[in-house]
C-alpha positions as CSV (number, residue, x, y, z in Angstrom):
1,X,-19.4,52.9,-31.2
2,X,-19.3,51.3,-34.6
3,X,-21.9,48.4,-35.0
4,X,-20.4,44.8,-35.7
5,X,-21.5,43.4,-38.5
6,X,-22.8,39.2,-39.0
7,X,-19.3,38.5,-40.4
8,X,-17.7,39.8,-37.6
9,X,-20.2,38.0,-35.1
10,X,-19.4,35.2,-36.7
11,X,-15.6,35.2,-36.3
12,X,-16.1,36.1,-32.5
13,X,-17.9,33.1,-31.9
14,X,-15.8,30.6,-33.9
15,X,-12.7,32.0,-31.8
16,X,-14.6,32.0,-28.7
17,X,-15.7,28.0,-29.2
18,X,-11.7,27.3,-30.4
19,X,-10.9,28.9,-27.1
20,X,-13.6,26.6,-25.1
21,X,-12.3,23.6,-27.1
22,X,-8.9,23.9,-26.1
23,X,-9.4,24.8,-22.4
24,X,-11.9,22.3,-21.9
25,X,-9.4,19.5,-21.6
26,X,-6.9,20.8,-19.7
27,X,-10.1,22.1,-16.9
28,X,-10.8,18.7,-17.3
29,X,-7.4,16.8,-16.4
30,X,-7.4,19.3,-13.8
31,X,-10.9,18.2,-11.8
32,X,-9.6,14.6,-12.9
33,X,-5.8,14.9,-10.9
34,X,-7.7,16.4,-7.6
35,X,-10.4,13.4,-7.6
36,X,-8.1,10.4,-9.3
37,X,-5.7,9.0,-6.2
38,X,-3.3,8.1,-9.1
39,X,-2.5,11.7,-10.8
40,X,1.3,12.2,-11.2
41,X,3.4,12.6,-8.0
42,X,4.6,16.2,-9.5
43,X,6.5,17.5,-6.1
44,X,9.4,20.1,-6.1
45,X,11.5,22.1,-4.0
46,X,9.1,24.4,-3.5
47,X,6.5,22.4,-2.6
48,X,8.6,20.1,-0.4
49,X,9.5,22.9,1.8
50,X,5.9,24.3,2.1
51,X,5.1,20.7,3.1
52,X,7.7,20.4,5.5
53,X,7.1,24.2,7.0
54,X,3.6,22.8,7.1
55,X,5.0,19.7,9.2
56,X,6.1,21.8,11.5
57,X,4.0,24.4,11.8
58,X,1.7,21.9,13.0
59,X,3.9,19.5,15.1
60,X,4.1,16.4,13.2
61,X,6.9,14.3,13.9
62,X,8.4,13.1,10.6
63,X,10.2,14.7,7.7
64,X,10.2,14.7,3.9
65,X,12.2,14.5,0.7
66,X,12.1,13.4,-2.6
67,X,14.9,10.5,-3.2
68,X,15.8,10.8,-7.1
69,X,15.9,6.6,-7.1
70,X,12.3,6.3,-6.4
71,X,9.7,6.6,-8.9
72,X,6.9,8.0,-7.1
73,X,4.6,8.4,-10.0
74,X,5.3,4.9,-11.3
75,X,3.9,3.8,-7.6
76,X,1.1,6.3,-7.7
77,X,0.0,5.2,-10.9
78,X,-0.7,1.5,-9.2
79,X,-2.8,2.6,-6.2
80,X,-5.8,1.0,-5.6
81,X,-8.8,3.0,-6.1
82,X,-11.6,0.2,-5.8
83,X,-13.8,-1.6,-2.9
84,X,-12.5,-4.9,-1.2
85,X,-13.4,-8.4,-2.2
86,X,-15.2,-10.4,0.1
87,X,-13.9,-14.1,1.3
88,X,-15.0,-16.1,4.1
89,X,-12.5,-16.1,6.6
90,X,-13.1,-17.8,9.8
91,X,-13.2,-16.0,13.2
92,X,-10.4,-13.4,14.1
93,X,-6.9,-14.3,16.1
94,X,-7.7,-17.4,18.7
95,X,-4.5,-16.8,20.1
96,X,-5.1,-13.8,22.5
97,X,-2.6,-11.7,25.1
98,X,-4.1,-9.3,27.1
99,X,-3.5,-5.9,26.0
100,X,-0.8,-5.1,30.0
101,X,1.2,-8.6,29.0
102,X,1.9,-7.3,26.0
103,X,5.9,-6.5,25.1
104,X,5.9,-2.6,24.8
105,X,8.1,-3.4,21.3
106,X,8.5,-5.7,18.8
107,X,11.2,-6.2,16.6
108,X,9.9,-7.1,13.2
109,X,10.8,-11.0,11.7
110,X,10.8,-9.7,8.1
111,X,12.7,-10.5,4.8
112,X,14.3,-8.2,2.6
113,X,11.7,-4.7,1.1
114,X,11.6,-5.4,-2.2
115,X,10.5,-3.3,-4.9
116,X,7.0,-3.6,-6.9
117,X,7.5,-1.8,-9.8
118,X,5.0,-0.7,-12.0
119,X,2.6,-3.7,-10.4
120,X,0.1,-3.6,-7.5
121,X,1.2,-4.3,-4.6
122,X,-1.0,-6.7,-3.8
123,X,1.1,-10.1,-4.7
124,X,4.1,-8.0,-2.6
125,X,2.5,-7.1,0.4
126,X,0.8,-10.2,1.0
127,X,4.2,-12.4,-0.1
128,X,6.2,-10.5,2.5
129,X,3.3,-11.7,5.2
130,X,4.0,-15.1,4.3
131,X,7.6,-14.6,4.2
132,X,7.7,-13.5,7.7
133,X,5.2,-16.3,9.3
134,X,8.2,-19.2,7.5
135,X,10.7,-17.2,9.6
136,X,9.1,-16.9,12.8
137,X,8.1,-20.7,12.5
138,X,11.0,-22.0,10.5
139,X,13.9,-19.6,11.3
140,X,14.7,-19.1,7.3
141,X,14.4,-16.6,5.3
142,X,12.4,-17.6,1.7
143,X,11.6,-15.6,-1.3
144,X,8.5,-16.2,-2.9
145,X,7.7,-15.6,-6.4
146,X,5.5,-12.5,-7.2
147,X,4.6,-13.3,-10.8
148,X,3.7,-16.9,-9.6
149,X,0.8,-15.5,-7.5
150,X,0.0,-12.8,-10.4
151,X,-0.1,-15.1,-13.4
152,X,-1.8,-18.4,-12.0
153,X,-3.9,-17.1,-9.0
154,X,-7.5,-17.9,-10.3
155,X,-9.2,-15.2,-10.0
156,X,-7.9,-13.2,-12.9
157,X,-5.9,-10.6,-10.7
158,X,-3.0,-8.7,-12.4
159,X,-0.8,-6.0,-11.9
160,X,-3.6,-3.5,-11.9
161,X,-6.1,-5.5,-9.8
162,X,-5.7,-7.7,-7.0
163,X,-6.5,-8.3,-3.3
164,X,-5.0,-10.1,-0.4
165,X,-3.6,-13.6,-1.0
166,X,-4.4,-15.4,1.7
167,X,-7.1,-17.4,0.1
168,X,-4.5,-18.7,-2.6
169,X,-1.9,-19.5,0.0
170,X,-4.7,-21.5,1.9
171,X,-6.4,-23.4,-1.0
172,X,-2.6,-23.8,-3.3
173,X,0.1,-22.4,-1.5
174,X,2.7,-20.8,-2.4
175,X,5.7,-20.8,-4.8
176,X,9.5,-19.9,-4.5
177,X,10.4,-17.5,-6.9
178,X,13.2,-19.7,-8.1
179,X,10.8,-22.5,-9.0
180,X,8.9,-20.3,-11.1
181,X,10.1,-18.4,-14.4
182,X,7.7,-15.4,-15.5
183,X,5.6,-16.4,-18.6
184,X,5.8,-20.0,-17.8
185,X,2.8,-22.5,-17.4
186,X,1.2,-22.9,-14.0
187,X,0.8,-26.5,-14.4
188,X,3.4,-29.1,-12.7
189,X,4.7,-26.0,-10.3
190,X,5.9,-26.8,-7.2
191,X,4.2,-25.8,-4.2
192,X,6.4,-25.5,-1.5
193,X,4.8,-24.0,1.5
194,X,0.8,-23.8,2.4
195,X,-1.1,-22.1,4.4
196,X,-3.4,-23.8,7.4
197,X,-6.2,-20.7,7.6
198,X,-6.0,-17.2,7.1
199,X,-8.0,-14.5,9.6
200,X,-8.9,-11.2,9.5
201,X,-7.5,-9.6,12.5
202,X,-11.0,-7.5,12.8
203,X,-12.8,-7.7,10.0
204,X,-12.3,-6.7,5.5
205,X,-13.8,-3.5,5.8
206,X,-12.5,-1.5,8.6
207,X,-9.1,-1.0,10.9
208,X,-8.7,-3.6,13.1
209,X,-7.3,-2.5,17.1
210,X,-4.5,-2.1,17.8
211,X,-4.2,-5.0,20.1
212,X,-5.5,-7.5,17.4
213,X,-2.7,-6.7,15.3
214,X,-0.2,-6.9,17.9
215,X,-1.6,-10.2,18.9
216,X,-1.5,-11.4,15.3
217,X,2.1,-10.6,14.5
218,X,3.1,-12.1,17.8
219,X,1.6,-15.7,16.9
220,X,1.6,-15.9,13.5
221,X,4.4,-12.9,12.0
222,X,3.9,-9.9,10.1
223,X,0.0,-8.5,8.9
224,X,-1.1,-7.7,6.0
225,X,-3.1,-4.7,5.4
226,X,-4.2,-1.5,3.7
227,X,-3.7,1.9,4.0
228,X,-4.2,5.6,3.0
229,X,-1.3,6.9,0.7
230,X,-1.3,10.6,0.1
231,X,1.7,13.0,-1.6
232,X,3.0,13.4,2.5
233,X,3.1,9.6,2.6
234,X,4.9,9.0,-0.4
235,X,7.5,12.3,0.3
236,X,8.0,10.1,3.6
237,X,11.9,10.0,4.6
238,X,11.9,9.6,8.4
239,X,10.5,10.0,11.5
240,X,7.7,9.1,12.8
241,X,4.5,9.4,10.4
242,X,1.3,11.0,11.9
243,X,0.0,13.5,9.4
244,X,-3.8,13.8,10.0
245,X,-5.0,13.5,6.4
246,X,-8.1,11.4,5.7
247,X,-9.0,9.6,2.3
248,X,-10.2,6.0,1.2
249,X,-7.3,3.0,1.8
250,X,-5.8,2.3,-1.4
251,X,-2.2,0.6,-0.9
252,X,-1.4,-2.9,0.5
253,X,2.1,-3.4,3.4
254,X,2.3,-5.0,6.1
255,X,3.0,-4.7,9.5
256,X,5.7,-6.5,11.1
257,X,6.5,-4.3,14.8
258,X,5.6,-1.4,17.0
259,X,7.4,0.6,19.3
260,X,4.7,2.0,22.0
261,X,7.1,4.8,23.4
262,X,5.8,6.5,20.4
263,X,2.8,5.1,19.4
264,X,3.9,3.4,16.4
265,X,3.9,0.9,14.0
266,X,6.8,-0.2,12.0
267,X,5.2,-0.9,8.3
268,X,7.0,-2.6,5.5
269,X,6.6,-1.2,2.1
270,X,7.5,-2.8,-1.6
271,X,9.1,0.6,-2.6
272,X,12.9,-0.8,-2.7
273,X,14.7,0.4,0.1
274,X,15.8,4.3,-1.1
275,X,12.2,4.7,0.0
276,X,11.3,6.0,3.8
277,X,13.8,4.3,6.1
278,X,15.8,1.7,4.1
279,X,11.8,0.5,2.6
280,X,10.0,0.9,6.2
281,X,8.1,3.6,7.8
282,X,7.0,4.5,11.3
283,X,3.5,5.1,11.4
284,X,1.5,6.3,14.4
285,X,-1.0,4.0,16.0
286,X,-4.7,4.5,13.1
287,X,-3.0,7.2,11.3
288,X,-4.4,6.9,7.7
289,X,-6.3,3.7,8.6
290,X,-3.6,1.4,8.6
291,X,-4.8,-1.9,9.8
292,X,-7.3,-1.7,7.2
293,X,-8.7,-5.3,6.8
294,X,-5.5,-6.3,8.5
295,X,-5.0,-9.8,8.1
296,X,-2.4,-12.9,8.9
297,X,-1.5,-16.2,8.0
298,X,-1.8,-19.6,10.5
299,X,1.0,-21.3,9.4
């Protein structure tokens, strides 16, 4: 075998570092997509029907598709991947019916699924609680303004970071989106409904039963609450929801009904309504922690 001479050396190990230069990054963005909860929703076909096979291979009870009027990754790209904030909210729901008096369904008292865009859902989930306590009590059906709570809240939350409201709609209240115009001051706005007290239905930092919540929405309306979104939750088209994948909570809906003859809650989303079942999903009793840091309104 011929020997290699120092020039030659030398132009193997320049191509060999321009190799490792340029296959670094994309290793990288690779490691980055499985660990970051907000890599691109990239599903096809393909994949859809592996995931569906998958569904029923293992007995699941809900289906999949890909509806071309949703923009999964733009709602991917706004999932929460951070720890709670921590407010003092008084003792859970004083209101209390034992878990046999219980109705074994509840239709939800919700307004219309709206659709967050390229926010947080934060502001949404915790408007449509809100929303749904002025029905139950009042019997009408209000829209509250979204860029109200995200420009003049005062703790600095935006579109990228933000928690529940309650504490806002407690110490301010809240603002009809027609009384407020995006980009506008936050002085001299009118405040036209306010909270009494908010609760945790448990407690901030872990699913609360399921007979909290039911009590909750009974009383007071629809919970708020967190829960775990994966590429089978966002593929979500109908059904009932009970895939058994596990990861930290990172997306805010609420809960506005169950249905016990199948174990499930029915969740409102901020997707628009070409999302799951016209914006809503059934979602079996603690799949993906939902009721995480569930919480309602006393208004």
């Amino acid at each position: 075998m011929k020997k290699l001479t120092k020039k030659t050396w030398f132009l193997l190990s320049v191509c060999v570092v321009m190799v490792a230069l340029v296959s670094l990054p994309h290793l990288r963005a690779v490691n980055d997509s499985d660990r970051n909860p907000t890599a691109r929703f990239t599903l096809n076909e393909e994949e859809l029907t592996k995931m569906q096979a998958e569904i029923d291979a293992n007995g699941w009870t809900f289906s999949v598709d890909i509806n071309p009027e949703v923009n999964y990754s733009q709602y991917q790209a706004n999932l929460i991947n951070r720890g709670p904030v921590s407010f003092g909210a008084s003792t859970p729901a004083a209101v209390s019916i034992e878990d046999s008096k219980l109705p074994r369904s509840y239709a939800c008292v919700s307004t219309p699924v709206v659709d967050q865009g390229t926010c947080s859902a934060w502001p949404f989930a915790s408007n449509a609680m809100f929303e749904s306590v002025i029905k139950l009590r009042d019997s009408v059906t209000v829209r509250l303004s979204e860029s109200w709570l995200l420009e003049c809240n005062p703790y600095g939350w935006d579109c990228t970071d933000g928690w529940f409201a309650g504490d806002i709609f407690f110490n301010t209240g809240a603002v009809l989106a027609a009384n407020f115009t995006p980009g506008s001051s936050c002085t001299g706005v009118t405040i036209s409904y306010q909270a009494n007290t908010w609760h945790f239905c448990g407690n901030g930092y872990s699913a609360a039963s399921t007979t909290a919540i039911k009590n909750a929405i009974v009383a007071y309306g629809s919970v708020a609450c967190l829960v775990y979104v994966d590429s089978y939750f966002m593929a979500y088209s109908s059904g009932v929801f009970n895939h058994s994948g596990t990861g930290n909570v990172n997306h805010f809906v609420t809960i506005c009904g169950w249905d016990d003859t199948t174990g499930a809650w029915k969740m409102k989303n901020s997707w628009g309504t070409n999302w799951g079942e016209n914006g809503y999903m059934w979602i079996a009793y603690g799949c993906h922690d939902i009721g995480w840091a569930a919480n309602y309104l006393d208004y």
